[in-house]
C-alpha positions in Angstrom: 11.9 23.9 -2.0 11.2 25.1 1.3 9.1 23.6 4.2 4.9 24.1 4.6 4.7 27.3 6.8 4.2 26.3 10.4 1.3 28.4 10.6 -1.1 26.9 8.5 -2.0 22.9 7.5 -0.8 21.0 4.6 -3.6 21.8 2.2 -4.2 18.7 0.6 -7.0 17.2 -2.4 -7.9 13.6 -2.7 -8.7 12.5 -6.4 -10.8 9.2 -6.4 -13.3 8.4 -3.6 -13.7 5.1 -4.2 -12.4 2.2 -1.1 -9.0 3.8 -0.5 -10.4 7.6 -0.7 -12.6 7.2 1.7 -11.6 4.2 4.0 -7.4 4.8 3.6 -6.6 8.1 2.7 -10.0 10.3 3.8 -10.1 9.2 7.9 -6.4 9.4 8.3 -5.7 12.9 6.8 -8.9 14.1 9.0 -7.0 12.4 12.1 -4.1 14.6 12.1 -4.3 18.1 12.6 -1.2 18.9 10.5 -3.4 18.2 7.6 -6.3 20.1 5.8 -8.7 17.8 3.6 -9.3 21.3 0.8 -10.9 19.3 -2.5 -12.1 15.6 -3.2 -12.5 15.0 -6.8 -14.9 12.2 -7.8 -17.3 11.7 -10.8 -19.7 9.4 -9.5 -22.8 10.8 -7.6 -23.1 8.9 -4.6 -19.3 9.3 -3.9 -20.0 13.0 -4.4 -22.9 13.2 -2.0 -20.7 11.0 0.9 -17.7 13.3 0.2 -19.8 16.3 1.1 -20.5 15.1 5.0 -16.1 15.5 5.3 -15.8 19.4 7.1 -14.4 21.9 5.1 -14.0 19.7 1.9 -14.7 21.0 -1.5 -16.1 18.2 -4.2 -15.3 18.8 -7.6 -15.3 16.2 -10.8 -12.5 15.5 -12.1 -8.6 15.9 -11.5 -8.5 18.2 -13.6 -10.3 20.2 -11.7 -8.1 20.0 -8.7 -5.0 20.8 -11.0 -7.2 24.0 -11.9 -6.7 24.6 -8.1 -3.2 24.2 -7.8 -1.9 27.6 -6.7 -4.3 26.8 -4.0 -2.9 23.4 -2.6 0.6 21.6 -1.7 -0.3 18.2 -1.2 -2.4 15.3 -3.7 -3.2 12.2 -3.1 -4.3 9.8 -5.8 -6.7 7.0 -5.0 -7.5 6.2 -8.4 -7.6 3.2 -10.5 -3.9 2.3 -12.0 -3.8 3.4 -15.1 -4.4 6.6 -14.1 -1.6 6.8 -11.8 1.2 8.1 -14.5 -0.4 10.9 -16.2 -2.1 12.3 -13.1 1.2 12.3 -11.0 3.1 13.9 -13.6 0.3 16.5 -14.2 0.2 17.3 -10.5 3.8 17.2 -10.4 4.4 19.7 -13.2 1.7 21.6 -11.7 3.7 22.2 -8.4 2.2 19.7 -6.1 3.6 17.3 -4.1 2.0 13.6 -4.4 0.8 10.4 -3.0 0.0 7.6 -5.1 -1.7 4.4 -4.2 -0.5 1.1 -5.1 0.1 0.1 -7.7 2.1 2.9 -8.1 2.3 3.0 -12.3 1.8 -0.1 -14.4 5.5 -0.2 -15.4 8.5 -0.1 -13.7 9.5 2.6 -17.0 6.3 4.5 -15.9 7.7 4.6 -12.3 10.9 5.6 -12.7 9.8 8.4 -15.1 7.9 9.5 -12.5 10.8 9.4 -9.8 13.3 11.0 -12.2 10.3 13.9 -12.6 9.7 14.9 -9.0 13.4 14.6 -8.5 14.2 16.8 -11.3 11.5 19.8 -10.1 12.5 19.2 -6.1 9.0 17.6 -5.8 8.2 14.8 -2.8 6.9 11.9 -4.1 5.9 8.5 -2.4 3.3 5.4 -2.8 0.8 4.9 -0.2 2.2 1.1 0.9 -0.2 1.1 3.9 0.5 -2.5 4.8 4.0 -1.5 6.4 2.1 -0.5 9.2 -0.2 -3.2 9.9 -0.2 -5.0 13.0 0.9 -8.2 12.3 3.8 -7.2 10.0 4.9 -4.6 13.0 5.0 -7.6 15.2 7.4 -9.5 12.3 9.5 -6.6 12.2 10.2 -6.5 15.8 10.8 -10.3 15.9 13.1 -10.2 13.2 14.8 -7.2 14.9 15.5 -9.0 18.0 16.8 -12.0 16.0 14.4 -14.2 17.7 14.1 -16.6 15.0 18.2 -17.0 14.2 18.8 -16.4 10.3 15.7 -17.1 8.5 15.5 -19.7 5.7 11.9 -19.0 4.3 9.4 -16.6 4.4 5.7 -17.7 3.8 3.4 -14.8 3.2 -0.5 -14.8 2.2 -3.3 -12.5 1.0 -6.3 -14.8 0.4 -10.3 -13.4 0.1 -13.2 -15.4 -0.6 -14.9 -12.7 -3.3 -16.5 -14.7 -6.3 -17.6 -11.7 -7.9 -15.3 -9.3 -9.0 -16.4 -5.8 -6.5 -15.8 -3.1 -8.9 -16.6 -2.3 -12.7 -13.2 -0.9 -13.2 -11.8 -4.2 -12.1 -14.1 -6.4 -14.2 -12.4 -4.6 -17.6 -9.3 -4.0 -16.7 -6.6 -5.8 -18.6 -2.6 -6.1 -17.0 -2.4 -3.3 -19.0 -4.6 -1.2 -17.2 -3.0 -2.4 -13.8 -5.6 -5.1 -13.3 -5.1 -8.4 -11.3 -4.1 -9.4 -8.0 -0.7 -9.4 -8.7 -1.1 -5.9 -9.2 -3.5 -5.4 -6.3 -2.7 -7.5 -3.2 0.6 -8.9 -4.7 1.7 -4.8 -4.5 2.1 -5.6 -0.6 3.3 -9.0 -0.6 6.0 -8.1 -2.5 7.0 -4.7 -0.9 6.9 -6.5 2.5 9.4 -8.9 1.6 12.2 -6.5 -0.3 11.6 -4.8 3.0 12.4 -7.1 5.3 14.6 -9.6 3.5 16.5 -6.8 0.7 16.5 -7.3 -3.3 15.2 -10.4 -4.7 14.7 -11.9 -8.1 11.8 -14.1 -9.1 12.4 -17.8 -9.9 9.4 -19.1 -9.9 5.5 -17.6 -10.6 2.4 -18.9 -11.1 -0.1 -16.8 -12.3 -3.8 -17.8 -12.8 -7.9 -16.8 -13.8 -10.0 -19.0 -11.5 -13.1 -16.8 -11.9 -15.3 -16.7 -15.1 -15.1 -13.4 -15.5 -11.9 -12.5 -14.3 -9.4 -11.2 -17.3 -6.2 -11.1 -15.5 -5.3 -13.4 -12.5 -6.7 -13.9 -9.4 -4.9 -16.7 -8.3 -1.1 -16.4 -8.2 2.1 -17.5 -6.6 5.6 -16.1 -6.3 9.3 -17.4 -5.1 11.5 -14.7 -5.0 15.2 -15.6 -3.9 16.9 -12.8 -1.9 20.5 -11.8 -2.3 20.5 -12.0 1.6 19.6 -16.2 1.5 15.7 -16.0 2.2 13.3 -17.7 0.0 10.0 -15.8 0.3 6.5 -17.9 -0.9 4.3 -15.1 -1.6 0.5 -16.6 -2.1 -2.8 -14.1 -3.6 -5.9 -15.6 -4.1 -9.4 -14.4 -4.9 -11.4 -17.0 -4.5 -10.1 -18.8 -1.3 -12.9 -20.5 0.5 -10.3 -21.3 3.5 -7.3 -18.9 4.3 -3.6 -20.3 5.5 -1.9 -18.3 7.6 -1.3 -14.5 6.9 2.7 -15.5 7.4 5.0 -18.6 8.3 8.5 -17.9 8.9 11.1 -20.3 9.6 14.6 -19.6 10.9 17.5 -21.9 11.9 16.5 -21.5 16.0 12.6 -20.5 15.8 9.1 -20.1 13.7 6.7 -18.0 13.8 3.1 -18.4 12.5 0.2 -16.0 11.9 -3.4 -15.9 11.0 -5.9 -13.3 10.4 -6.0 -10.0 8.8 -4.9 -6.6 10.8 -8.0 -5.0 11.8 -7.0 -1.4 10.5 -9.4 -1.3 7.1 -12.3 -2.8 8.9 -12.5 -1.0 11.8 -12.4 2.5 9.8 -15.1 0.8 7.2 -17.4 0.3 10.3 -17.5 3.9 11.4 -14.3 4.1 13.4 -11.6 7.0 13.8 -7.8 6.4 13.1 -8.2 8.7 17.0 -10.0 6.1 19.1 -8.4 4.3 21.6 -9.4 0.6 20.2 -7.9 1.6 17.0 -5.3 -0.9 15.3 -5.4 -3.6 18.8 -6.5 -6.9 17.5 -8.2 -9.4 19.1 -5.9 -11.7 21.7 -7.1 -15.0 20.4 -5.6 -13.5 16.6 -2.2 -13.8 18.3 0.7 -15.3 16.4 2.6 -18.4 18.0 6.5 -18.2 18.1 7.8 -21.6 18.5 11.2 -22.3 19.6 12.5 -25.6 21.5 10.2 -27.4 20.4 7.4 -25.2 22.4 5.1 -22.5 21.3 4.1 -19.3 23.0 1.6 -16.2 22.2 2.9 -13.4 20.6 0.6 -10.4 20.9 0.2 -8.1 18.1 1.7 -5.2 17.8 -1.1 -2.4 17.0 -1.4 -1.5 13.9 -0.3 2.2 12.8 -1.5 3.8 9.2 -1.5 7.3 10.7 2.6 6.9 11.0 2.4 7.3 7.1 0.6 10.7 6.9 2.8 11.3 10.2 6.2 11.3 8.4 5.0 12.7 5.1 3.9 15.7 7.3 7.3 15.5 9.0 9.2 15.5 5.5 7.1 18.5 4.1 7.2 20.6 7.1 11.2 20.0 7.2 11.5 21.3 3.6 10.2 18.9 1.5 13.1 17.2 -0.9 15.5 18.9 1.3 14.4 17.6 4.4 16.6 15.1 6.5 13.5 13.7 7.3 12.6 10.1 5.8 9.7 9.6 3.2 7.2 7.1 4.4 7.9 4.8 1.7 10.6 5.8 -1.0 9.3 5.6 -4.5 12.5 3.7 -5.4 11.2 0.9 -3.6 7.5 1.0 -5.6 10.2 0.4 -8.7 11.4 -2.1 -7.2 8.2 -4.0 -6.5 7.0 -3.3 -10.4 10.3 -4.8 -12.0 9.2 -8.1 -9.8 5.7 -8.0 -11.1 7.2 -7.4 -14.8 9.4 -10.4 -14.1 6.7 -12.7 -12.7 4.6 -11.9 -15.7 7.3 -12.5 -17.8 8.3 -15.7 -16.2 4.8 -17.6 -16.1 4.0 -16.7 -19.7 7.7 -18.5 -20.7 5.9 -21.3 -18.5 2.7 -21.4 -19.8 
């Protein structure tokens, strides 16, 4: 396929305007000029009326009203709930589109790799919207782990934990593991990508996968070991209903550690009003700062500002250089979103054998 011409923007449609719509996917696409924010589809009425404050935005209903558009478009991004994921990536795929899904990206590795195998086959880009590879705080692990700072690393400790009693949203109180509901699904999406990422391909050896609210049909309360062909041991921790967080990460290595609280400040800040373009954007507080201990002593390490807009950056980069034939790199490969469901189908897989 060739590149988007260099005269005009990437015209793009958001399908779902729900949390990630209009906190993730909305505020970045209106940051960068490369992009034009054409249609957002959305069924529910007060979605409708907050979509129709974004400049130059069409709303329609559906999805299938934006695939009615498709002569009209290059670029759709689908924040929508995941069972929905599969059939409306392959629609828009077959329909000529490029496409971003969120995470989860299907609820089945089988799903996924259809869906890879697709775009592939019609010369189609494709990737998952893993924002979390850009927060601050994982940055600053990145860059530690770069410079070897810690020596080899032995275990990697990594933690989403919320304190929400009541489940937030209707489509969440329903939804079975079938329908892509959970938190292993939801925040264990990131937890697991963040590891293959920085530790390679891993295998699950132990999971733990609980329902600690009344209500809640799938898990809310789970626990992963994953064992890395490269010798790490990651703990990866998701909880619901944490009335006191541990730290966001703990990493120990044979010279060094390296601990972490807090969440990056990315989501909130945008959810409060903010731009993805003001100059306070993705710096976190100084006192949030992780402490590197070596030597027996422990220092400040500042935290590397957090970056979401580097996802909508290379995607633009990749689709402006010719889209599947473009040397330049996806954001997050789709390949890798496989990867992350076959641990989720193994983790499920395990703790039921358990249980």
């Amino acid at each position: 396929m060739t590149g988007i011409p260099e005269d005009r923007p990437i015209r793009t449609a958001i399908v779902g305007y729900g949390l990630s719509g209009s906190v993730f996917h909305a505020p970045l696409i209106a940051a960068d000029p490369r992009y034009a924010l054409d249609l957002v589809a959305t069924s529910d009425p007060g979605r409708q009326a907050a979509a129709r404050q974004l400049q130059g935005a069409e709303v329609v209903a559906d999805g299938g009203a934006v695939l009615e558009r498709a002569a009209h478009l290059d670029l759709v991004v689908l924040a929508t709930p995941p069972a929905t994921h599969f059939p409306l990536a392959k629609a828009a795929l077959e329909a000529g589109l490029d496409v971003v899904v969120d995470k989860p990206f299907a609820v089945t590795s089988a799903e996924g790799r259809e869906l890879v195998d697709l775009a592939r086959s019609l010369g189609r880009v494709l990737t998952v919207f893993q924002n979390r590879r850009w927060d601050g705080d994982f940055l600053t692990v990145r860059k530690l782990l770069a410079a070897e700072a810690l020596g080899p690393v032995t275990r990697f400790e990594s933690r989403f934990e919320r304190w929400q009693p009541v489940i937030s949203k209707a489509w969440k109180a329903t939804a079975t593991a079938v329908d892509g509901g959970g938190t292993l699904f939801d925040l264990g999406s990131h937890l697991i990508d963040q590891a293959l990422v920085l530790f390679g391909p891993a295998r699950v050896v132990h999971a733990e996968l609980l329902a600690r609210r009344s209500d809640e049909r799938v898990d809310d309360d789970a626990f992963l070991v994953l064992r890395h062909r490269s010798g790490v041991t990651s703990h990866l921790s998701m909880n619901m209903l944490c009335a006191q967080q541990g730290p966001r990460f703990r990493i120990l290595g044979s010279v060094g550690g390296f601990t972490k609280h807090g969440v990056d400040p990315q989501e909130p800040y945008i959810a409060a009003g903010g731009s993805p373009l003001d100059a306070g954007y993705g710096v976190e507080a100084p006192e949030w700062a992780g402490l590197l201990g070596r030597d027996g002593h422990l220092a400040a390490l500042p935290t590397e500002r957090g970056a979401y807009p580097e996802f909508y950056r290379l995607l633009a980069d990749r689709l402006a250089g010719g889209g599947t034939a473009s040397t330049a790199p996806l954001p997050v490969d789709p390949e890798d979103a496989v990867e992350t469901l076959k641990i989720i189908e193994a983790a499920r897989e395990l703790a039921g054998s358990a249980g």
